[in-house]
Residue frames as qw, qx, qy, qz and C-alpha x, y, z in Angstrom:
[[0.680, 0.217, 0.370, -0.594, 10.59, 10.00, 13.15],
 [0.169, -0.147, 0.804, 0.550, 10.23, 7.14, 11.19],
 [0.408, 0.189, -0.426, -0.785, 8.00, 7.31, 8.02],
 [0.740, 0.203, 0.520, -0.375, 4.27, 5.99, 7.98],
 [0.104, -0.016, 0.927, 0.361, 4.28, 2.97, 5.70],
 [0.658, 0.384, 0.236, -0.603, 0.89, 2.19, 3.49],
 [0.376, -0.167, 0.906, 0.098, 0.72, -1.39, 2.31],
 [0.645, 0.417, -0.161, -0.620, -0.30, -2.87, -0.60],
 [0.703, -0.301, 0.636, 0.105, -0.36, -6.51, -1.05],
 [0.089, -0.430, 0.625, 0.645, 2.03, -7.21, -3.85],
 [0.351, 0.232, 0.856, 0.300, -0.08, -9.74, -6.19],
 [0.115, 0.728, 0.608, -0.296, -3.12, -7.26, -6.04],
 [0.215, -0.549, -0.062, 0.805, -1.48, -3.98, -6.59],
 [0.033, 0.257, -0.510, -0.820, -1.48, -3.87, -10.12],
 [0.154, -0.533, -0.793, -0.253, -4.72, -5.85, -11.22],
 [0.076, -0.688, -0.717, 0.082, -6.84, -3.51, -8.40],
 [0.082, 0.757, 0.094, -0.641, -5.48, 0.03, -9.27],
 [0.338, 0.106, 0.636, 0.686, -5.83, -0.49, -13.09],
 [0.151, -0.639, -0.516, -0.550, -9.30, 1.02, -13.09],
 [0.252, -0.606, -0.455, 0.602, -9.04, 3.12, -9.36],
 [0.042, -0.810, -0.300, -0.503, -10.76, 6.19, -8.88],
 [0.271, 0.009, -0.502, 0.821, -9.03, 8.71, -6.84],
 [0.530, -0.595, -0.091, -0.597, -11.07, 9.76, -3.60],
 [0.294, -0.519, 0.623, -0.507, -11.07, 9.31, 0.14],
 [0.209, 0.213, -0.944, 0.138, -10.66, 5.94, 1.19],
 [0.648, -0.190, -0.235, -0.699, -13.98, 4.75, 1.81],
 [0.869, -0.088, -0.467, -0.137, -12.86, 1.62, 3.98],
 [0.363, -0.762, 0.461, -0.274, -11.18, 0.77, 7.56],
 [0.289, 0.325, -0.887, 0.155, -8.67, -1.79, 8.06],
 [0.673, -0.230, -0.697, 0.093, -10.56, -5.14, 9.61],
 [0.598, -0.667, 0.169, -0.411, -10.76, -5.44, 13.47],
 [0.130, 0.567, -0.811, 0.053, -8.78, -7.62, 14.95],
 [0.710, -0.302, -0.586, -0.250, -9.92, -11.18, 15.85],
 [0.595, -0.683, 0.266, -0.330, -10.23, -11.94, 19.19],
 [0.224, -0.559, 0.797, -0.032, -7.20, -13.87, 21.04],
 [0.659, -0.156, 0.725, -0.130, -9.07, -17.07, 20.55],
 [0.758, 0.643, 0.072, -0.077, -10.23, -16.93, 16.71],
 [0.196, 0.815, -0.540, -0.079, -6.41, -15.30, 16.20],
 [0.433, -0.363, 0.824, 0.033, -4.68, -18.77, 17.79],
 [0.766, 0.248, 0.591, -0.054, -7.16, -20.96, 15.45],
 [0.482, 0.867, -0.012, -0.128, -6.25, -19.03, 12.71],
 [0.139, -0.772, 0.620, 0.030, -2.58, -18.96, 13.57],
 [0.641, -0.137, 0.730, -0.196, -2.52, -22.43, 14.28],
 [0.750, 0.523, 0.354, -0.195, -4.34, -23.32, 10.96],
 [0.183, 0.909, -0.327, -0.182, -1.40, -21.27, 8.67],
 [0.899, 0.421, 0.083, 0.091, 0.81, -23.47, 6.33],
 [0.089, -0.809, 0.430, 0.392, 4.73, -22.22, 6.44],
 [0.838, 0.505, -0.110, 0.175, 6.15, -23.49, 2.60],
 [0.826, -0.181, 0.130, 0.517, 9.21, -24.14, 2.39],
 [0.099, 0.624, -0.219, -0.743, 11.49, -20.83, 1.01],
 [0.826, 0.529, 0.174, 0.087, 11.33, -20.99, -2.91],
 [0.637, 0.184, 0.316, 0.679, 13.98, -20.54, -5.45],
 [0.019, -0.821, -0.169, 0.546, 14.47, -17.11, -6.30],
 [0.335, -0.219, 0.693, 0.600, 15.73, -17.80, -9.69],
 [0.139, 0.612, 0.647, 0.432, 13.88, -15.39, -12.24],
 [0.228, -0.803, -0.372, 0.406, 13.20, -13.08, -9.95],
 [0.290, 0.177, 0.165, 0.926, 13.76, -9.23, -11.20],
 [0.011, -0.669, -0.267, 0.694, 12.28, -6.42, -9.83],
 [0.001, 0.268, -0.498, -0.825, 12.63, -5.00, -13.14],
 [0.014, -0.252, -0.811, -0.527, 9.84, -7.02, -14.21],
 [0.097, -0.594, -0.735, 0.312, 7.26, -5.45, -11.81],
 [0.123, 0.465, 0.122, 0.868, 6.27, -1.58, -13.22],
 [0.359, -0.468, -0.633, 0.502, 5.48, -0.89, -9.56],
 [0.116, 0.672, 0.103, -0.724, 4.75, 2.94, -10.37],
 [0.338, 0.381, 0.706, 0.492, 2.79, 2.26, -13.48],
 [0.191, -0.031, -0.009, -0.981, 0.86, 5.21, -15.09],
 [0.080, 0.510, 0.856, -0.019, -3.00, 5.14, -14.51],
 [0.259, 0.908, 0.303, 0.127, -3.97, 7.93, -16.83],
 [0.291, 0.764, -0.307, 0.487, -1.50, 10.76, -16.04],
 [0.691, -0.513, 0.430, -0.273, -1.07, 9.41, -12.02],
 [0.232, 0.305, -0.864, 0.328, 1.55, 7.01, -10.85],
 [0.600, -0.329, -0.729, 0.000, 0.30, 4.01, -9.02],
 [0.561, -0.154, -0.485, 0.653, 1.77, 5.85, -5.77],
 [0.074, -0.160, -0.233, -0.956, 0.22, 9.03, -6.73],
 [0.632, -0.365, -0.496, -0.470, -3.24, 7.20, -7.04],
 [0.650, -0.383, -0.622, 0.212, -2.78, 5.66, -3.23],
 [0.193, -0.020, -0.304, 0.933, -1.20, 9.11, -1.58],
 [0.292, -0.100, -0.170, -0.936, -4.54, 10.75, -3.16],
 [0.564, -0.370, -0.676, -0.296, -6.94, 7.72, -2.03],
 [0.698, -0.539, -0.466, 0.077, -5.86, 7.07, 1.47],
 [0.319, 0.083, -0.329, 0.885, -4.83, 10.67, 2.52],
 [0.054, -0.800, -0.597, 0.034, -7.03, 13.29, 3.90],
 [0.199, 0.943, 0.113, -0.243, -7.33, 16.47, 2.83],
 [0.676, 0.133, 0.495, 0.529, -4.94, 15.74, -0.19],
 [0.527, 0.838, 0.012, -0.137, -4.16, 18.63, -2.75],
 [0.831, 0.207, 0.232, 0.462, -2.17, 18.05, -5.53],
 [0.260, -0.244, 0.336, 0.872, 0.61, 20.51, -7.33],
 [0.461, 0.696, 0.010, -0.550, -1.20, 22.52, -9.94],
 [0.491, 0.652, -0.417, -0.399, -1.42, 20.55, -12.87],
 [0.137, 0.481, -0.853, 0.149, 0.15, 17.63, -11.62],
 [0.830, -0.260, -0.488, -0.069, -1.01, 14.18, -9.52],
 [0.357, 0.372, -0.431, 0.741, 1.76, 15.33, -7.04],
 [0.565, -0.629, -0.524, 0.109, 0.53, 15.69, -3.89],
 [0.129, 0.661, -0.134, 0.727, 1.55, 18.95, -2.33],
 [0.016, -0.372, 0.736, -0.565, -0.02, 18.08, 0.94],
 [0.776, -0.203, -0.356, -0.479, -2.24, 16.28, 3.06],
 [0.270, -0.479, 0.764, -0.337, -1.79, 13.89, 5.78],
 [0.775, 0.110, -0.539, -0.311, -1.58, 10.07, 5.97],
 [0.645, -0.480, 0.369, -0.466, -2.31, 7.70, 8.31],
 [0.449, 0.311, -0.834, 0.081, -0.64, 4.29, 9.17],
 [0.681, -0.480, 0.178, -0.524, -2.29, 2.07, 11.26],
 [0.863, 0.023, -0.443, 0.241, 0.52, -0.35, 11.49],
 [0.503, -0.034, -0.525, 0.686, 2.38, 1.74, 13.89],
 [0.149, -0.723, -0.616, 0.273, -0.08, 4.28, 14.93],
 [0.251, -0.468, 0.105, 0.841, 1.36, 7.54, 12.91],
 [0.506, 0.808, 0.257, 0.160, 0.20, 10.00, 11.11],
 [0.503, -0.126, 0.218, 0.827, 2.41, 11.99, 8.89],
 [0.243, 0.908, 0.162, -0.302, 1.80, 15.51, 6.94],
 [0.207, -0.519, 0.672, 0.485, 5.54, 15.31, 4.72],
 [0.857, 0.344, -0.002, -0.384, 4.45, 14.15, 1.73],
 [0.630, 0.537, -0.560, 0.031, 7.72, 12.64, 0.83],
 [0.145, -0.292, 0.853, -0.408, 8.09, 10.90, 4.25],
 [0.796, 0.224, 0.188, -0.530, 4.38, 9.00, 2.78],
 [0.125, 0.402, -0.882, -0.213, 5.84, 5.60, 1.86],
 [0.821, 0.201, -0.128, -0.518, 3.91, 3.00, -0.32],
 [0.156, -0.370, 0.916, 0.008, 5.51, -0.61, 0.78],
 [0.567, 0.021, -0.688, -0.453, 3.82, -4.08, -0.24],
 [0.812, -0.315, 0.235, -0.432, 1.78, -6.82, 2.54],
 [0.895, -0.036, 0.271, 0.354, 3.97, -9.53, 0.40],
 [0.130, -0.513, 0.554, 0.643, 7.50, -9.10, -1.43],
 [0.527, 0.634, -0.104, -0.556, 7.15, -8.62, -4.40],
 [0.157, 0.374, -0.913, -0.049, 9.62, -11.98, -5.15],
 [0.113, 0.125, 0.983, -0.075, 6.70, -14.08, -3.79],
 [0.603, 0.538, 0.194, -0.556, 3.53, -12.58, -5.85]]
């Protein structure tokens, strides 16, 4: 089985969970557009040229920053899971199940609950 993904888009991550509040997820992913909006849209979309990648370092991104005693990854397991409980004492998640509506899966493994980005983190 392969592991439900929950996306965060890279520029955002860190600016909009500096001040999150952990709780159920209070929002649904968009609809989709219909076939004809999707083509104007599509149609409308800019491809840049690649960039340079020169600077680049993962290192510089603290991608599992602390927000109070909670990891960034922590804070997103515990937003957009349902029925979430944590280790005693901990931010840990213990269980809960999470839902992925890129591929239609839900999972209940907490450690099979992977936190990926909407952009790489090389172009935020």
């Amino acid at each position: 089985m392969r592991p439900a993904t929950l996306a965060l888009p890279a520029a955002a991550t860190i600016a909009s969970l500096i001040a999150f509040t952990a709780g159920p997820a209070v929002a649904e992913p968009p609809a989709p557009p219909s076939l004809p909006t999707a083509r104007v849209e599509l149609a409308a979309l800019k491809v840049a040229p690649q960039h340079s990648m020169n600077g680049y370092s993962r290192a510089k991104f603290d991608i599992w920053a602390k927000h109070g005693h909670c990891t960034t990854r922590q804070a997103v397991l515990a937003r957009d899971g349902k029925g979430v409980v944590d280790k005693p004492g901990t931010c840990q998640p213990a269980k809960g199940s999470w839902y992925s509506p890129y591929d239609a899966t839900t999972i209940t493994t907490v450690s099979q609950a992977t936190i990926d980005h909407l952009v790489p983190l090389a172009a935020a």
